[in-house]
MDAnalysis code that builds the backbone (N, CA, C; Angstrom):
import MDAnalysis as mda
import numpy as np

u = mda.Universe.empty(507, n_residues=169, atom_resindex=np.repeat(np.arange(169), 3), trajectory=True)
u.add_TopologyAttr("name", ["N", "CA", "C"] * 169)
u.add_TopologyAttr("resid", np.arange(1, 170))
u.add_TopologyAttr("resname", ["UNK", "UNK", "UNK", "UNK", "UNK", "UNK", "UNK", "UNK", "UNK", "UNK", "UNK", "UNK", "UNK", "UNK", "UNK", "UNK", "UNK", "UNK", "UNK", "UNK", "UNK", "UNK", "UNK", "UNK", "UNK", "UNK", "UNK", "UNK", "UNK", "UNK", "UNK", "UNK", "UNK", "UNK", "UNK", "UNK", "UNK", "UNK", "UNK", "UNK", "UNK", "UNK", "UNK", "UNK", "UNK", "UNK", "UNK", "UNK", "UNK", "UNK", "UNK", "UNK", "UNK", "UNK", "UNK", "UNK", "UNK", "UNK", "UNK", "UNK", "UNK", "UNK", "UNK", "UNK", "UNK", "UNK", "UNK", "UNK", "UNK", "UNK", "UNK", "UNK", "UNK", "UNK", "UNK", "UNK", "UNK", "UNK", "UNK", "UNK", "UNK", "UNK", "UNK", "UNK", "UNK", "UNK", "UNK", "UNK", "UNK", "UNK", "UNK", "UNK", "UNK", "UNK", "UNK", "UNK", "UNK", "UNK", "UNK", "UNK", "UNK", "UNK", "UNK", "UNK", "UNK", "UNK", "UNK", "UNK", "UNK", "UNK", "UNK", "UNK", "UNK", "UNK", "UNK", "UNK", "UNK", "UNK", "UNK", "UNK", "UNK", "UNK", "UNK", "UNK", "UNK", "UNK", "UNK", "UNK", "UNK", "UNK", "UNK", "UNK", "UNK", "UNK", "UNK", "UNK", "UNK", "UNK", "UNK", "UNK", "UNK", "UNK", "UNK", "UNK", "UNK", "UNK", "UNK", "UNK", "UNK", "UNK", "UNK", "UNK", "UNK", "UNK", "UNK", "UNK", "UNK", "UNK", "UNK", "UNK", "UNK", "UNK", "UNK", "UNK", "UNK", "UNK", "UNK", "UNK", "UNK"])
u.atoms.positions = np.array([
    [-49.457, -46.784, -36.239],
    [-49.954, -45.860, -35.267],
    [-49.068, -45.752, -34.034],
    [-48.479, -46.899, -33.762],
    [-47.226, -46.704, -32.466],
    [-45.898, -47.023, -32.631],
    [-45.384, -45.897, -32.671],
    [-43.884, -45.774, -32.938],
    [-43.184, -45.730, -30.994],
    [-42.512, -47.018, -31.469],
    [-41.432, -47.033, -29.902],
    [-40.059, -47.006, -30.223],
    [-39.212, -46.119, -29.498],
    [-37.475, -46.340, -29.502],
    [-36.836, -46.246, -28.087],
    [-36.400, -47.122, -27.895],
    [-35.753, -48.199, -28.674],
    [-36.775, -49.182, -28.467],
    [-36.491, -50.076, -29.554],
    [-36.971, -51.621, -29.438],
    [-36.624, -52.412, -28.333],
    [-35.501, -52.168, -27.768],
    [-35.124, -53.187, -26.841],
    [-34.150, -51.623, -25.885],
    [-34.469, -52.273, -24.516],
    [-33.344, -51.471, -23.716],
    [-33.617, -52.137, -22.441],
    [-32.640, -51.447, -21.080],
    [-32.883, -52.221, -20.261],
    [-33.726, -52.280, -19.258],
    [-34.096, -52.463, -18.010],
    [-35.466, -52.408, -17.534],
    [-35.712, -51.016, -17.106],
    [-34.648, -50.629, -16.734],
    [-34.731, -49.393, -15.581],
    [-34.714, -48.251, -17.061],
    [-34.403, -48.258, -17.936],
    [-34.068, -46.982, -19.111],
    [-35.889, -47.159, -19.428],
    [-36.356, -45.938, -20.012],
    [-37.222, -45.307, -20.900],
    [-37.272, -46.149, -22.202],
    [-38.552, -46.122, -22.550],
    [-39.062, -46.468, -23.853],
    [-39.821, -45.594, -24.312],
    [-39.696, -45.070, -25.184],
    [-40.186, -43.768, -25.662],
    [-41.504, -44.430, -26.700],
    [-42.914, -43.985, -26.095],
    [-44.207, -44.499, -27.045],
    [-44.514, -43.387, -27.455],
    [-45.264, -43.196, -28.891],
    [-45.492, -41.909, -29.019],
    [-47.162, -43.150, -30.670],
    [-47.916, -42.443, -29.868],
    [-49.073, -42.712, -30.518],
    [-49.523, -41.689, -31.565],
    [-49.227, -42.340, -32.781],
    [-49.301, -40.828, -34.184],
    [-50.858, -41.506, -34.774],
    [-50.996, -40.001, -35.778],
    [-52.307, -40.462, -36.752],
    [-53.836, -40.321, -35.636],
    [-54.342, -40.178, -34.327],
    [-54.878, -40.174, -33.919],
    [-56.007, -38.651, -34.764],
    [-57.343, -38.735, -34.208],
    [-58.012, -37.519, -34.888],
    [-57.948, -36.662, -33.787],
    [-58.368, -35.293, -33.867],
    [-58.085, -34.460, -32.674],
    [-59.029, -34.858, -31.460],
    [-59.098, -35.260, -30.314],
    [-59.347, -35.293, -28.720],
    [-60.180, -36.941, -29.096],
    [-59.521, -37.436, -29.818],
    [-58.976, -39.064, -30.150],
    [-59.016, -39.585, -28.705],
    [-60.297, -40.963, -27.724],
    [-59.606, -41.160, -26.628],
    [-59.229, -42.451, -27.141],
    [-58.363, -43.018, -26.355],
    [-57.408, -44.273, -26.674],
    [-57.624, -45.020, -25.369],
    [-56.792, -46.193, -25.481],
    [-56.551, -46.981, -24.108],
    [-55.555, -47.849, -24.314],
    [-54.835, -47.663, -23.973],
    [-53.017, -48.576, -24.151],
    [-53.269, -49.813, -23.380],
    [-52.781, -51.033, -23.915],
    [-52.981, -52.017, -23.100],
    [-51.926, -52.744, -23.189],
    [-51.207, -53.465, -22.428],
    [-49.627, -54.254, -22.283],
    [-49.730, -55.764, -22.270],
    [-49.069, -56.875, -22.770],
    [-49.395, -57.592, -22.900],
    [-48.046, -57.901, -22.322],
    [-47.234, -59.010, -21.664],
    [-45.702, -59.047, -21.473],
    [-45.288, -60.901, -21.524],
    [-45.061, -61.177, -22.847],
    [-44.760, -62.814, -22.882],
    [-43.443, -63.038, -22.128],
    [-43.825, -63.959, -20.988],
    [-43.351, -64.534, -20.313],
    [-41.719, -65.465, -21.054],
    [-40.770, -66.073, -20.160],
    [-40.021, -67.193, -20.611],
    [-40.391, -68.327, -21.329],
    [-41.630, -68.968, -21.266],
    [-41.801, -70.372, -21.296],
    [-43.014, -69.898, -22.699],
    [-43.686, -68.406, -23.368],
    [-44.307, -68.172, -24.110],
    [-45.551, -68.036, -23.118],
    [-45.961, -67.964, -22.212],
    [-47.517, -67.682, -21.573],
    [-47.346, -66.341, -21.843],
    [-48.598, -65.704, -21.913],
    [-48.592, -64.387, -22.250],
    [-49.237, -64.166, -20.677],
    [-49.089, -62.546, -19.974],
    [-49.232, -62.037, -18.822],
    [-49.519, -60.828, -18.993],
    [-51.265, -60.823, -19.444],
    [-51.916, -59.708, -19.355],
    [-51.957, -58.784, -18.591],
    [-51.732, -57.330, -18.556],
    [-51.856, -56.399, -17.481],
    [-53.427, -56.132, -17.464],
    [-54.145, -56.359, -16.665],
    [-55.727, -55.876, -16.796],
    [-55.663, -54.481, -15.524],
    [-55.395, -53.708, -15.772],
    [-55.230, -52.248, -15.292],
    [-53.802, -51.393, -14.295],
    [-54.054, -50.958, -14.226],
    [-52.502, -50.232, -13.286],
    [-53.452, -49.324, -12.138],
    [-52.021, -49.179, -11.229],
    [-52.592, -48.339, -10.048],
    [-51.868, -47.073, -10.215],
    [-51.330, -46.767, -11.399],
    [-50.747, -44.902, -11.462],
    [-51.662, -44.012, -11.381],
    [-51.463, -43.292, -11.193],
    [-52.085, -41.965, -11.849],
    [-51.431, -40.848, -12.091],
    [-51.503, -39.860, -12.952],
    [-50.780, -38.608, -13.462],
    [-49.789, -38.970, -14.861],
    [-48.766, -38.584, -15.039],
    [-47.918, -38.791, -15.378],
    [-46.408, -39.820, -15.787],
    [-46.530, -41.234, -15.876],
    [-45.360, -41.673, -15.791],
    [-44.615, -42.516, -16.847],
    [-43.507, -41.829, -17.402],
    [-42.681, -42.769, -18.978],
    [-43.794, -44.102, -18.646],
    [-42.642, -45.154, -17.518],
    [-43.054, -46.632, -17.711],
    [-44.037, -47.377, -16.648],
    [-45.103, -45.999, -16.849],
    [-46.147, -46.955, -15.787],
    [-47.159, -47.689, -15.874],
    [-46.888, -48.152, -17.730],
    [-47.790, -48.936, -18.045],
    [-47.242, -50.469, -17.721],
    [-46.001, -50.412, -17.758],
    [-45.188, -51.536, -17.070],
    [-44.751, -51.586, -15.525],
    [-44.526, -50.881, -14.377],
    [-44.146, -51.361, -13.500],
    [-45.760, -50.946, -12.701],
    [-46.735, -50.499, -12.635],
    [-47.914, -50.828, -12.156],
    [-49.230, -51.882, -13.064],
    [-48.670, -52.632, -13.637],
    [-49.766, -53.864, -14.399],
    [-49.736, -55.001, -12.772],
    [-51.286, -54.848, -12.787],
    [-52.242, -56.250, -12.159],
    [-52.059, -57.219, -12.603],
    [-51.987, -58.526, -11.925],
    [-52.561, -59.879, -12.661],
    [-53.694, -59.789, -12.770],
    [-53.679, -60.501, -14.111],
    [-55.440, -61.218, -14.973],
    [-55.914, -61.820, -13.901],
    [-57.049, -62.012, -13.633],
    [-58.023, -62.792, -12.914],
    [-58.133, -64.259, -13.110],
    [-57.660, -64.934, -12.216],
    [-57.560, -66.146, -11.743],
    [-55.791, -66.595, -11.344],
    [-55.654, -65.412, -11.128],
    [-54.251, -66.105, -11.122],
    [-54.208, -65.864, -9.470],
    [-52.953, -66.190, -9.064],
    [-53.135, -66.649, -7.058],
    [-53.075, -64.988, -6.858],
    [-53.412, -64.533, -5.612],
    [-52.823, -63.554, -5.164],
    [-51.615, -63.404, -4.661],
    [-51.082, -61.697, -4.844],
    [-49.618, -61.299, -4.262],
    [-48.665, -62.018, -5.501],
    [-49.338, -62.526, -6.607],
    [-48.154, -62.709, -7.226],
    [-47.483, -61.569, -7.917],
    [-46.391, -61.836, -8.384],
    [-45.234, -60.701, -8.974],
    [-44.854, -61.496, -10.058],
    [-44.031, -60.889, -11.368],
    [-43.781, -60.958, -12.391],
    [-41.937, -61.090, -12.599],
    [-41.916, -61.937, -12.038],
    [-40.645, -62.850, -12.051],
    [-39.923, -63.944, -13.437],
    [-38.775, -62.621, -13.397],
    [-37.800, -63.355, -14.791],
    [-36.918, -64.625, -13.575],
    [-37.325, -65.729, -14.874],
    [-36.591, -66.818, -14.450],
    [-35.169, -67.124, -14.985],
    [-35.241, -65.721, -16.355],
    [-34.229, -66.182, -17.032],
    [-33.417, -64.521, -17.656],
    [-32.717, -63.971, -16.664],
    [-32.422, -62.984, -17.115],
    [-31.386, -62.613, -18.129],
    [-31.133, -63.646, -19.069],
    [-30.348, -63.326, -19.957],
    [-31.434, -63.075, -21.098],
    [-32.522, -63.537, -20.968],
    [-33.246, -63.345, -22.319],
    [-34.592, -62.010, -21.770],
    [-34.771, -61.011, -22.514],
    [-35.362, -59.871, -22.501],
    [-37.215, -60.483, -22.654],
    [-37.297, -59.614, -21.798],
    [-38.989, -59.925, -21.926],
    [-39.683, -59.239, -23.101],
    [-40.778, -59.509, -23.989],
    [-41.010, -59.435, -24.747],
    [-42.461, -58.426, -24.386],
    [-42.631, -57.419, -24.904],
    [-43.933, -56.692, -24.587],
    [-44.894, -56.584, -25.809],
    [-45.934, -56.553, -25.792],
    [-46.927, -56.193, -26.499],
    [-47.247, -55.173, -26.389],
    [-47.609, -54.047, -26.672],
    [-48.689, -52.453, -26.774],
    [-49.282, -52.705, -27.594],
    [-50.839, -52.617, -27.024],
    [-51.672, -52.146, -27.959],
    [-52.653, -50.875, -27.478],
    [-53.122, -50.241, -28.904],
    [-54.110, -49.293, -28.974],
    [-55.179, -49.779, -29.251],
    [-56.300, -48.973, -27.929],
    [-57.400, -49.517, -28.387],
    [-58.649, -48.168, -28.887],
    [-59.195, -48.363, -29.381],
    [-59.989, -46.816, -29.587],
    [-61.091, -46.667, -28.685],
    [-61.246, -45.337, -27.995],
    [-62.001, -45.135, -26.866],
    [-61.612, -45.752, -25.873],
    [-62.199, -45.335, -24.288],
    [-61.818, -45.786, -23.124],
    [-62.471, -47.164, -22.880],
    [-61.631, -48.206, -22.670],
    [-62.242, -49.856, -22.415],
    [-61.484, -50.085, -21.222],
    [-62.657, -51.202, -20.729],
    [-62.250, -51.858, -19.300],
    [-61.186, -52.399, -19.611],
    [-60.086, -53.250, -19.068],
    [-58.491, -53.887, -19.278],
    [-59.074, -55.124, -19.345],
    [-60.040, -55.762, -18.546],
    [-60.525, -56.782, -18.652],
    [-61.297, -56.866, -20.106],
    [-62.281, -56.067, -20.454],
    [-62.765, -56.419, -21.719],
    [-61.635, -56.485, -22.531],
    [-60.637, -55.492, -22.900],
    [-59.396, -55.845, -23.872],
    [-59.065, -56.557, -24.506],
    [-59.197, -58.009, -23.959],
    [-58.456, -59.113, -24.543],
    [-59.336, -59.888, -25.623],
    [-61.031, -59.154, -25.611],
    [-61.710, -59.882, -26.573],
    [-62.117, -58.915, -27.952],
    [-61.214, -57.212, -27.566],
    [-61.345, -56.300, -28.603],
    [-59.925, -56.526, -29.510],
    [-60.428, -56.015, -30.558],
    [-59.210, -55.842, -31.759],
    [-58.830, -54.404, -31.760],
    [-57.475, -54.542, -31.528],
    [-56.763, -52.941, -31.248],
    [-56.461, -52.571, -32.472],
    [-56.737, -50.882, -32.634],
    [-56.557, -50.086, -33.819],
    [-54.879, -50.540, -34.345],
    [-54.109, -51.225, -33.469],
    [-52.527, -50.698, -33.801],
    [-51.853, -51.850, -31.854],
    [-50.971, -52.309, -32.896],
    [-50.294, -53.185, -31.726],
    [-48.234, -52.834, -32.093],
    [-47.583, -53.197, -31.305],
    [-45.973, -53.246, -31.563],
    [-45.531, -53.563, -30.499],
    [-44.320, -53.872, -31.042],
    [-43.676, -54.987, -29.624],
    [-42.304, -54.631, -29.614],
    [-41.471, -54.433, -28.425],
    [-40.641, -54.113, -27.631],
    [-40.196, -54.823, -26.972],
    [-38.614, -55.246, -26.806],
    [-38.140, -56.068, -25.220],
    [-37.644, -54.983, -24.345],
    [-37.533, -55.177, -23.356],
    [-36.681, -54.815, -21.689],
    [-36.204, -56.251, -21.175],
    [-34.905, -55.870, -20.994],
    [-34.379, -56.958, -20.572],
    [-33.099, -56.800, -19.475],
    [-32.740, -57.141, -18.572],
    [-32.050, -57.380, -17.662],
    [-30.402, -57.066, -17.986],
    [-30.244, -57.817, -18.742],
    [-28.487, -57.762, -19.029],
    [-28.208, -57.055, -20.778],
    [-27.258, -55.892, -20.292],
    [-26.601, -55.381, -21.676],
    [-25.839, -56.259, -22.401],
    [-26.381, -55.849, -23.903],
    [-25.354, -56.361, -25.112],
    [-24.022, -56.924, -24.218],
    [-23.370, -58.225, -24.981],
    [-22.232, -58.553, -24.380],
    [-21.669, -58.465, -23.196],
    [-22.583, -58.301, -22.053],
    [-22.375, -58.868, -20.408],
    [-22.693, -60.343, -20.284],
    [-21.534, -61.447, -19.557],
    [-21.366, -62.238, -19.355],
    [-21.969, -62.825, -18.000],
    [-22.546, -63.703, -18.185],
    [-23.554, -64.431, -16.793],
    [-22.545, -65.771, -16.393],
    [-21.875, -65.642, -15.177],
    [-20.872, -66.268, -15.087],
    [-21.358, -67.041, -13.303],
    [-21.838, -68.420, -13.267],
    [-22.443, -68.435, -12.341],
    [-21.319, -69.144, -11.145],
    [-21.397, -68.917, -9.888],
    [-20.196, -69.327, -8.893],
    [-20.695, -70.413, -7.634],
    [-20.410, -71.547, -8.091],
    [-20.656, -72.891, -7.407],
    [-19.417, -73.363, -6.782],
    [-18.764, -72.917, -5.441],
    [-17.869, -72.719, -4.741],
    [-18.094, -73.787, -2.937],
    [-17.790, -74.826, -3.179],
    [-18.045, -75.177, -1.551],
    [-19.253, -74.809, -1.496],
    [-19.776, -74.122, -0.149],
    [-20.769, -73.263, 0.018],
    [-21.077, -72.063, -0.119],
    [-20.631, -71.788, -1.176],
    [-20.630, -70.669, -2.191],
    [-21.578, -70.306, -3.047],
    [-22.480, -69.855, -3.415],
    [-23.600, -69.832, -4.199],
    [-23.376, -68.449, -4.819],
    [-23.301, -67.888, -5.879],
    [-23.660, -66.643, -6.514],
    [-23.609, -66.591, -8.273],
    [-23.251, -65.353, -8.278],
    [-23.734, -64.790, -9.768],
    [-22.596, -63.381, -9.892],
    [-21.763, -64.167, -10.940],
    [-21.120, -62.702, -11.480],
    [-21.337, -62.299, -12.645],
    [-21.660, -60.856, -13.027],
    [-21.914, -60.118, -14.204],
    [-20.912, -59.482, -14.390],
    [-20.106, -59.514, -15.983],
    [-18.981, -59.250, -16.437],
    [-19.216, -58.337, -17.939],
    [-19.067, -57.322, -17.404],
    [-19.678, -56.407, -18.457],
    [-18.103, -57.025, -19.945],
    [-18.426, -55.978, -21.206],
    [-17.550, -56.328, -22.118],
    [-16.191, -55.782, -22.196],
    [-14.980, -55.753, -21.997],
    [-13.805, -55.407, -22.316],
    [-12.997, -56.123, -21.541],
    [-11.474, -55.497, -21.040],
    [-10.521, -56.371, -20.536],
    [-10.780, -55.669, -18.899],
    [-11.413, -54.721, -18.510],
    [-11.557, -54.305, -17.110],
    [-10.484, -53.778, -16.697],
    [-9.798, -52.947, -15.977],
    [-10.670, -53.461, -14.628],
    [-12.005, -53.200, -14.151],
    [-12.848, -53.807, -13.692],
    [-14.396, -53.124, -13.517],
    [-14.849, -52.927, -11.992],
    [-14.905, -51.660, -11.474],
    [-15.262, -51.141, -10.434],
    [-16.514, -52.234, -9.856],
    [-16.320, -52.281, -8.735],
    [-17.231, -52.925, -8.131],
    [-17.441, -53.283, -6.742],
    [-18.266, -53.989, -6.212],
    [-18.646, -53.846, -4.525],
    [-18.026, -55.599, -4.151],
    [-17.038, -55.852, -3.333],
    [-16.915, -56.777, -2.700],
    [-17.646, -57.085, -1.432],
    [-18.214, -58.283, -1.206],
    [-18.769, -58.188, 0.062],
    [-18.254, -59.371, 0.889],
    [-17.769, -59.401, 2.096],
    [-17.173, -60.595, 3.042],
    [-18.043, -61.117, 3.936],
    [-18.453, -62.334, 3.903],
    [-19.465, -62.757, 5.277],
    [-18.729, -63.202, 6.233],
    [-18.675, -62.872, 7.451],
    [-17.921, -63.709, 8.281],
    [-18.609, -64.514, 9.562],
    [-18.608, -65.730, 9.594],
    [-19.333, -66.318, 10.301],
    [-18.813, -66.402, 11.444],
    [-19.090, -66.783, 13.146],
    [-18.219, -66.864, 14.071],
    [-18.047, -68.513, 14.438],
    [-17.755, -68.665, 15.358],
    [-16.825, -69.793, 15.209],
    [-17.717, -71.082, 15.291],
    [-18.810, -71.086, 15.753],
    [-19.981, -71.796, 15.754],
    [-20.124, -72.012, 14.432],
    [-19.785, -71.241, 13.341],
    [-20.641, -71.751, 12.040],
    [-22.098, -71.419, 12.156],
    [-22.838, -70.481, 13.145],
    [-24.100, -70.370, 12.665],
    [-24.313, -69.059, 12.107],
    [-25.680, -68.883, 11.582],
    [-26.389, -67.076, 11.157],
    [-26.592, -66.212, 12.434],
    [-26.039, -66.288, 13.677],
    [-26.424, -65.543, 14.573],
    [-25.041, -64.718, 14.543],
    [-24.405, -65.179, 13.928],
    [-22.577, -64.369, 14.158],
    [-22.333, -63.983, 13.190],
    [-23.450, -63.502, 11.854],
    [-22.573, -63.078, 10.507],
    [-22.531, -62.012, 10.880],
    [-21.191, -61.056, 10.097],
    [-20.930, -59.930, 10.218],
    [-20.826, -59.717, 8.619],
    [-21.528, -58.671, 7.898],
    [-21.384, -58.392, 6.474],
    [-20.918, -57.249, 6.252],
    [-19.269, -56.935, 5.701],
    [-18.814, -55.821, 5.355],
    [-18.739, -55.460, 3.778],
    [-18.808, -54.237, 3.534],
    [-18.389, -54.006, 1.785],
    [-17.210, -53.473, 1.952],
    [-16.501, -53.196, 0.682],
    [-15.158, -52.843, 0.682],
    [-15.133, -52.904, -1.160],
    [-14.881, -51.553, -1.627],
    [-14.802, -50.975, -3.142],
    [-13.868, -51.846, -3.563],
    [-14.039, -52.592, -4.967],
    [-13.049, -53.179, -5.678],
    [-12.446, -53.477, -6.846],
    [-12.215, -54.289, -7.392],
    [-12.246, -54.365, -9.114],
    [-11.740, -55.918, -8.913],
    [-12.871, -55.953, -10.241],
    [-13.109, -57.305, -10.655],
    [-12.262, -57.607, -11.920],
    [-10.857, -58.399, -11.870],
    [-10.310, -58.512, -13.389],
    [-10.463, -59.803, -14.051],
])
């Protein structure tokens, strides 16, 4: 009953759902399920969209009830793609009841952070801390340099942060 393409893409691209076989003025209720890094599953129990939107069954999902408030849905591990659940449920159901109904039709999808063959190359420098992403070929690869410059004190009251266009080889 739910055909998705692609299976996997990256967070910000489209996933195309298209719910077939339904009878005519068929109501449904899509529900998202999104397994976490560690395997906890992270129920969406409703969204705040309304109208129209490709992926707003994913970037407006609530936390389940009991979990703290103000939390957010934080990859710890962005080399590995989050794993989604869709399911169909028949007729309109609360998000909260959901999890104790059996959906007409379920399929699963990743979104994930980093493209095929980009390299996670991490930079432990003095006091250096970062993260370089190295897409696939020999480069050169366009990109944003950024310089901090501290003043002579060594404190955060004197940084000055410039960019300057570059390439990364």
């Amino acid at each position: 009953m739910i055909t998705l393409w692609p299976k996997f893409s990256l967070v910000d691209k489209i996933t195309k759902i298209d719910v077939v076989r339904l009878k005519p003025v068929q109501k449904i209720t899509l529900g998202v399920r999104v397994v976490g890094d560690s395997g906890q599953i992270q129920p969406s129990v409703g969204g705040s969209y309304r109208g129209v939107s490709a992926m707003g069954l994913l970037w407006s999902m609530k936390p389940s009830p009991g979990q703290r408030k103000g939390i957010r849905m934080v990859k710890s591990d962005v080399t590995k793609p989050y794993k989604v659940v869709l399911d169909c449920f028949d007729s309109h159901t609360d998000p909260q009841e959901s999890s104790s109904l059996q959906p007409l039709s379920s399929n699963t999808f990743e979104k994930g952070y980093m493209a095929d063959g980009v390299k996670r190359i991490p930079v432990r420098e003095v006091r250096i801390r970062g993260t370089i992403f190295l897409p696939p070929g020999d480069g050169p690869f366009p990109g944003e340099k950024r310089k901090i410059h501290f003043s002579d004190e060594d404190d955060i009251t004197g940084v000055k942060v410039t960019n300057q266009d570059s390439s990364v080889q």
